[in-house]
Backbone as CSV, one residue per row, in Angstrom:
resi,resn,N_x,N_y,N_z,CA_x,CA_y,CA_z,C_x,C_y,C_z
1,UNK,26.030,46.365,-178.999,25.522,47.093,-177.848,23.996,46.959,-177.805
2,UNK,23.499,46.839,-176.828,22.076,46.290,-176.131,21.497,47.681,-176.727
3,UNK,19.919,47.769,-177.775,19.392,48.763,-177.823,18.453,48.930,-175.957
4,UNK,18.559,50.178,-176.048,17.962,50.625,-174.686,16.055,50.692,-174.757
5,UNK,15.598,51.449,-175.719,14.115,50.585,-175.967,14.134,49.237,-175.954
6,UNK,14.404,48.685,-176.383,14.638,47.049,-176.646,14.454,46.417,-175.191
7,UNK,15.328,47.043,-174.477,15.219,46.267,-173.186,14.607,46.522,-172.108
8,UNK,14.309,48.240,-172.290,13.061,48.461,-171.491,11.842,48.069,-171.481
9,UNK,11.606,47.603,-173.026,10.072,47.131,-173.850,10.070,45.722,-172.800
10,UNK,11.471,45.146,-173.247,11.395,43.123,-172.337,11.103,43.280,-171.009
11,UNK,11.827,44.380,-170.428,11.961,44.826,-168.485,10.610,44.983,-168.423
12,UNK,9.487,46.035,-168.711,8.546,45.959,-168.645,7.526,44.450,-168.887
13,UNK,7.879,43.995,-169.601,7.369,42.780,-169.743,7.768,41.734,-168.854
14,UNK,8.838,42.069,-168.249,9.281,40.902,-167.375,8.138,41.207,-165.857
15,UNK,8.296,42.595,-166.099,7.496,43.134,-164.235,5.571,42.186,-164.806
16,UNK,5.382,42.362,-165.892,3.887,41.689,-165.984,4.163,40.250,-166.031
17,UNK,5.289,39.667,-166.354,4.935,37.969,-165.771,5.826,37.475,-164.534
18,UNK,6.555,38.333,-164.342,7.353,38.262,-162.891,6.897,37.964,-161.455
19,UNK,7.135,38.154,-160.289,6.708,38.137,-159.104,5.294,38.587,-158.865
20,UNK,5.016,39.460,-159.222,4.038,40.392,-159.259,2.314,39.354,-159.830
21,UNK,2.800,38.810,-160.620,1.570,37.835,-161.252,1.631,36.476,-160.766
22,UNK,0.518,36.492,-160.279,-0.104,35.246,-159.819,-0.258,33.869,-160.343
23,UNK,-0.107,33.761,-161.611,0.041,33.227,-162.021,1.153,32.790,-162.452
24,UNK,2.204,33.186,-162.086,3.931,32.948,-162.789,4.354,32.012,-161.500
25,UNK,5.188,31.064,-162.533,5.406,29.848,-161.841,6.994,30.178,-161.028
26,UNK,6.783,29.690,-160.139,8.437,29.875,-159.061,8.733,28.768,-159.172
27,UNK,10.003,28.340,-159.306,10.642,27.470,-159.068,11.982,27.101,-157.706
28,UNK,12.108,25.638,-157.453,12.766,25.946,-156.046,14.299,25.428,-156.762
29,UNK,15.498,26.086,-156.365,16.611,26.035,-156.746,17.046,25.097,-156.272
30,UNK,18.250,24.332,-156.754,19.053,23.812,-156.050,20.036,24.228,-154.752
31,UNK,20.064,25.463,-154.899,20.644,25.937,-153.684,19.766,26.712,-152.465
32,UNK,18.603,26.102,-152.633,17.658,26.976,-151.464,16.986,28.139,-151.611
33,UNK,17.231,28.690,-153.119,16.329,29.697,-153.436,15.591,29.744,-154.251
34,UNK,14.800,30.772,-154.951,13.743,29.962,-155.902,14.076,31.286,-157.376
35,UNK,13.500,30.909,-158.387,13.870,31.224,-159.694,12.315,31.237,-160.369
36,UNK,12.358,32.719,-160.903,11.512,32.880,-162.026,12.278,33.269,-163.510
37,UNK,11.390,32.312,-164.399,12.290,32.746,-165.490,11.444,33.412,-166.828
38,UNK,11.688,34.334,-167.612,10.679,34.833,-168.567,11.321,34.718,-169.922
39,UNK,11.247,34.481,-170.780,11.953,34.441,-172.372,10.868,34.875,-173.501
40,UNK,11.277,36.307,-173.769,10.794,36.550,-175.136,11.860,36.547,-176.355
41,UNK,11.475,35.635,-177.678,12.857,35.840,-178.577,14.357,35.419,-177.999
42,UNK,14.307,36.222,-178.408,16.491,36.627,-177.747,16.517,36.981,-176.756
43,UNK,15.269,37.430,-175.845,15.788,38.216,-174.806,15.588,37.010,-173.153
44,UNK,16.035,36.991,-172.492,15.874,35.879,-171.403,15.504,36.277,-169.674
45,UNK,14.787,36.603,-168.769,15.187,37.022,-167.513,15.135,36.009,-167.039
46,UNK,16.014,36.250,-165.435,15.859,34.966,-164.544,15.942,36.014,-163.085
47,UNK,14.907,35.884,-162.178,14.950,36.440,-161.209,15.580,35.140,-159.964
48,UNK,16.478,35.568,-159.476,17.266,34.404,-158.372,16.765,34.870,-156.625
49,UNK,16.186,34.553,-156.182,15.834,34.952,-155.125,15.415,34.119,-153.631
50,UNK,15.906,34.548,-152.620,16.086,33.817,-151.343,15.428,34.500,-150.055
51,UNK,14.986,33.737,-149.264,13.484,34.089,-148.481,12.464,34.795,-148.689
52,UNK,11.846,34.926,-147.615,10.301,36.085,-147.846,10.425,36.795,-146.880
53,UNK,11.016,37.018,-145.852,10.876,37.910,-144.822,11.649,37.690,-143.974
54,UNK,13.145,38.445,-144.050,13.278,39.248,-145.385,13.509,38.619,-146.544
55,UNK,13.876,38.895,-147.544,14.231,38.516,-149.259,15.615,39.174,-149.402
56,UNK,16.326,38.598,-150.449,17.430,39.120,-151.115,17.057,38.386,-152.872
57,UNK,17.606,38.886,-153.102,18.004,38.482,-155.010,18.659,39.301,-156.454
58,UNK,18.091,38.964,-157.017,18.861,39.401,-158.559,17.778,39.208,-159.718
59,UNK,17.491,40.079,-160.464,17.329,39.826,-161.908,18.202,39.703,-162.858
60,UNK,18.628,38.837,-163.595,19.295,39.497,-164.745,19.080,39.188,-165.871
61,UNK,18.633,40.110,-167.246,18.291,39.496,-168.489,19.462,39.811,-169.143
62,UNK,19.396,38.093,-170.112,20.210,38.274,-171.312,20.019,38.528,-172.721
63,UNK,21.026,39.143,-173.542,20.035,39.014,-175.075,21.128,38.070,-175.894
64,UNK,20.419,36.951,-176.688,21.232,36.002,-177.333,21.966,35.348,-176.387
65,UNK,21.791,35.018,-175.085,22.703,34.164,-174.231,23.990,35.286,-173.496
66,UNK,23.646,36.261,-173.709,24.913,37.353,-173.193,24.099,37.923,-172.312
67,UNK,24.842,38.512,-170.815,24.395,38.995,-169.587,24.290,40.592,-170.250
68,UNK,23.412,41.284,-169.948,23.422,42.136,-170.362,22.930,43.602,-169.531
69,UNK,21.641,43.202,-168.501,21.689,44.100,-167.261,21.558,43.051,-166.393
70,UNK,21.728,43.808,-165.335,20.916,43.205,-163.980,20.871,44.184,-162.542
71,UNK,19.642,43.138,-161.814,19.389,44.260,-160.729,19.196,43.005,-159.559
72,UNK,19.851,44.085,-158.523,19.900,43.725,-157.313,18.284,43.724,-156.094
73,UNK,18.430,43.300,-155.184,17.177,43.664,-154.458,17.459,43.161,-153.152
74,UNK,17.005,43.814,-151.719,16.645,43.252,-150.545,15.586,44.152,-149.711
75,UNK,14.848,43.229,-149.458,13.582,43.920,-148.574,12.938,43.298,-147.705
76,UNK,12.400,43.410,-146.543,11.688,43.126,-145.532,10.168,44.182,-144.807
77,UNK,9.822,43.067,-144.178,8.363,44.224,-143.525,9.059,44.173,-141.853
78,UNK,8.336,45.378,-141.652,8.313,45.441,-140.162,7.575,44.854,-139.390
79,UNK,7.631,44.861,-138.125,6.672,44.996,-137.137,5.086,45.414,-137.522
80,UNK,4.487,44.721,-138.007,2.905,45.388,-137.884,1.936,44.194,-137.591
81,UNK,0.826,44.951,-137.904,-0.509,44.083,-137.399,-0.650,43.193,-138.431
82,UNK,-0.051,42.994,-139.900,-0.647,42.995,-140.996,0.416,41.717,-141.235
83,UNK,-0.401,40.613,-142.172,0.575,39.684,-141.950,1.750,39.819,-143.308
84,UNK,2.730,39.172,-143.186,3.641,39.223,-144.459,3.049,39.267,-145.390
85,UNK,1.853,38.371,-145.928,0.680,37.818,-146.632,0.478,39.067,-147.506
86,UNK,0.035,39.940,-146.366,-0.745,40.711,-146.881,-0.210,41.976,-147.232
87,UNK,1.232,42.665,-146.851,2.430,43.208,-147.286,2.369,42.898,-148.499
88,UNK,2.935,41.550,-149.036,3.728,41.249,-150.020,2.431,41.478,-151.199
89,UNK,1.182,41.091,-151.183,0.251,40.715,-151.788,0.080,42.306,-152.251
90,UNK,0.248,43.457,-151.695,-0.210,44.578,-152.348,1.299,45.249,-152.924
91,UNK,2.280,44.650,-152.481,3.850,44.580,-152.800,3.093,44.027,-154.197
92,UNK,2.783,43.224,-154.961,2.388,42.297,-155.791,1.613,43.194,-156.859
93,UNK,0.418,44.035,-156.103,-0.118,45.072,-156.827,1.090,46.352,-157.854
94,UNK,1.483,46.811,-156.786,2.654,47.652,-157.492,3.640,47.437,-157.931
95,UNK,4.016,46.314,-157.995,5.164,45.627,-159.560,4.557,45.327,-160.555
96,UNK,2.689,45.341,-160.661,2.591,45.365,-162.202,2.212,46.352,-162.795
97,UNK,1.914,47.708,-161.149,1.666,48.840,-162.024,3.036,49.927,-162.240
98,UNK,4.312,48.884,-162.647,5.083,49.857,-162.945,4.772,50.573,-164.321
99,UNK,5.730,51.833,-163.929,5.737,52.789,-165.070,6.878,52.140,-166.292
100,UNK,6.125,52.350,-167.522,6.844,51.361,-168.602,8.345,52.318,-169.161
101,UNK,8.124,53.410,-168.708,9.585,54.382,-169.085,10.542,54.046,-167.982
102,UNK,10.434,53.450,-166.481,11.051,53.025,-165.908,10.641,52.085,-164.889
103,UNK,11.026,50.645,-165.280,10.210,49.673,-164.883,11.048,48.975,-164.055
104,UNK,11.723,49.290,-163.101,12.620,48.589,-162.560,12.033,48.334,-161.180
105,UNK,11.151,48.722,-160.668,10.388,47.925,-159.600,8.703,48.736,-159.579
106,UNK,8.033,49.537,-158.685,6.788,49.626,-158.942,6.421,51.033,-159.119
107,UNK,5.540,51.852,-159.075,5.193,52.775,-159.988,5.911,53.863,-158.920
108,UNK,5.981,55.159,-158.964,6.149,56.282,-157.829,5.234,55.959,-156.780
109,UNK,4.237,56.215,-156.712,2.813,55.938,-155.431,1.608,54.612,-156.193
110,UNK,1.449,54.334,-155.308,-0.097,53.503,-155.800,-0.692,53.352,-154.055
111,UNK,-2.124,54.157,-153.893,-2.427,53.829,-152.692,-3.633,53.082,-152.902
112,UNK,-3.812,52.016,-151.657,-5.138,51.023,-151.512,-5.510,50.271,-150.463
113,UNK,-6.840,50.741,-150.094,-7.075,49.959,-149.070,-6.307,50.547,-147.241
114,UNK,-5.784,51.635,-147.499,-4.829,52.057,-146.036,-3.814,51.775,-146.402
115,UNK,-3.485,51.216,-147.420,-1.639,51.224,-148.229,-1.257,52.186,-148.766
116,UNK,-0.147,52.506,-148.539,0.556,53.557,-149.510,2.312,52.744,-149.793
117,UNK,2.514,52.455,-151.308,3.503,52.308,-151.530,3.935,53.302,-152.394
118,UNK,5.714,53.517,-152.299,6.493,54.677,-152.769,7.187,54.373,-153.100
119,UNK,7.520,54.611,-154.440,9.144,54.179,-154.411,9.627,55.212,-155.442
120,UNK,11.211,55.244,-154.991,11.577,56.366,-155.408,13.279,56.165,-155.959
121,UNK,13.539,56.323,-157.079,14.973,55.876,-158.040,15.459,57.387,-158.157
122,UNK,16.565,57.190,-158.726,17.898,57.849,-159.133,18.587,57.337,-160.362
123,UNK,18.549,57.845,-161.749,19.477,57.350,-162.851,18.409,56.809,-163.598
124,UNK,18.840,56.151,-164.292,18.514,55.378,-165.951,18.594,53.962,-165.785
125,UNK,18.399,53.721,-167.002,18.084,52.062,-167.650,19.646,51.935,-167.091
126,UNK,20.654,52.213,-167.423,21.880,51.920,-167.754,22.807,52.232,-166.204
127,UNK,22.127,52.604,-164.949,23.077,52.921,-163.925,21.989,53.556,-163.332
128,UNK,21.263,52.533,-161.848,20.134,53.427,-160.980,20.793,52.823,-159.867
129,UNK,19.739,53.375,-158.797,19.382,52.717,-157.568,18.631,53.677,-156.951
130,UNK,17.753,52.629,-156.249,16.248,53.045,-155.599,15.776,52.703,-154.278
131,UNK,14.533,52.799,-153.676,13.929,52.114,-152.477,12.605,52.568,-152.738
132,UNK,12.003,51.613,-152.807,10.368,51.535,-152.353,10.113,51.265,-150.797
133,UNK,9.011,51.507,-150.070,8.081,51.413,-149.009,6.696,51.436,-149.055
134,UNK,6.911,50.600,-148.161,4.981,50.926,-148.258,4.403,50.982,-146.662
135,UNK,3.242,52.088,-146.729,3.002,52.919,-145.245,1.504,52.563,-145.256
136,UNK,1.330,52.799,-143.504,-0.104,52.512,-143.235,-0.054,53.420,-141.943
137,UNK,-0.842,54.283,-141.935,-0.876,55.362,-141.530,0.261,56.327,-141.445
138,UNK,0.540,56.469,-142.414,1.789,57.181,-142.102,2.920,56.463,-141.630
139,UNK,3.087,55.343,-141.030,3.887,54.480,-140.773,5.023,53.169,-141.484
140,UNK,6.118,53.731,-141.902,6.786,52.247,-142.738,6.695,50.980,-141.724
141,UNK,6.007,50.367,-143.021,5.776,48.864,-142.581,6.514,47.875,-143.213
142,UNK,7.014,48.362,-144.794,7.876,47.759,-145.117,9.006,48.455,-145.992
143,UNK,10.315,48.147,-146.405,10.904,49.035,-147.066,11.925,47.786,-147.841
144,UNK,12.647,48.448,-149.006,13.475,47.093,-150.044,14.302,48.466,-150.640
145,UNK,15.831,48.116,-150.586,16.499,48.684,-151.294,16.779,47.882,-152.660
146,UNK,16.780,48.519,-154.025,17.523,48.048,-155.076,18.223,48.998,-155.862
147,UNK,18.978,48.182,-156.833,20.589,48.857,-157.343,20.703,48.200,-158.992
148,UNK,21.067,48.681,-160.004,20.970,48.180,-161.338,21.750,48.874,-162.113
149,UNK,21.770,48.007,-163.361,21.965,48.462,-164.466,22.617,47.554,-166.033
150,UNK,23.353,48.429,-166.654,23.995,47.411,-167.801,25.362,46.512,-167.297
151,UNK,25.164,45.783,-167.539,26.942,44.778,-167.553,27.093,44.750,-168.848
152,UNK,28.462,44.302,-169.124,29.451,44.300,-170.453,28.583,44.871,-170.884
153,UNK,29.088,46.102,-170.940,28.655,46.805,-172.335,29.915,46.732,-173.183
């Protein structure tokens, strides 16, 4: 059985070289979507993911080659003045300032610049689901539902 520190310590580590960093390399799939992948030790993520606006995908890390969680995701921006660009780019800010006790997408609030992103979960390492947004004047401009947890346990 998957220790639960263990994999929150890697999850957190996955959100600092994941989407979120600029420097992390994407790759384009064979089937039209693109793949980030992170490996510490034993432990493995692979984020699977398809368009930008909107997006759908998956994380899932393994330990020793065994599936062990994974998480779902879909999100889009609205209608605004502001280009996808620049959505996603502060989207980008708050996946690395997640909280390391629950790192499954970006912190509760982080505001900047006339941004306000929120996001807000239900449950544990082992069985959540959530939605972030992010507002400009008071207004959702963009919003992403996600859903997670352990497999084979």
């Amino acid at each position: 059985m998957t220790n639960h520190d263990d994999l929150r310590s890697f999850l957190y580590e996955t959100t600092q070289a994941g989407y979120g960093n600029e420097n992390t390399a994407i790759e384009k799939a064979d089937d039209g979507g693109n793949v980030i992948s992170y490996t510490n030790g034993s432990w493995h993520m692979r984020d699977h993911f398809y368009g930008g606006h909107p997006y759908s995908g998956q994380e899932a890390i393994h330990e020793n080659g065994k599936p062990v969680w994974a998480l779902q995701y879909r999100g889009w921006v609205h209608d605004t003045e502001r280009t996808s660009s620049e959505v996603y780019g502060f989207l980008k800010k708050a996946l690395l300032a997640a909280p390391k006790d629950h790192p499954y997408r970006g912190p509760a609030e982080l505001v900047e610049g006339g941004l306000v992103y929120r996001n807000h979960w239900q449950g544990e390492l082992d069985n959540f689901i959530g939605e972030e947004v992010i507002l400009e004047n008071n207004e959702e401009i963009y919003k992403a539902w996600y859903f997670g947890g352990f497999v084979d346990q």
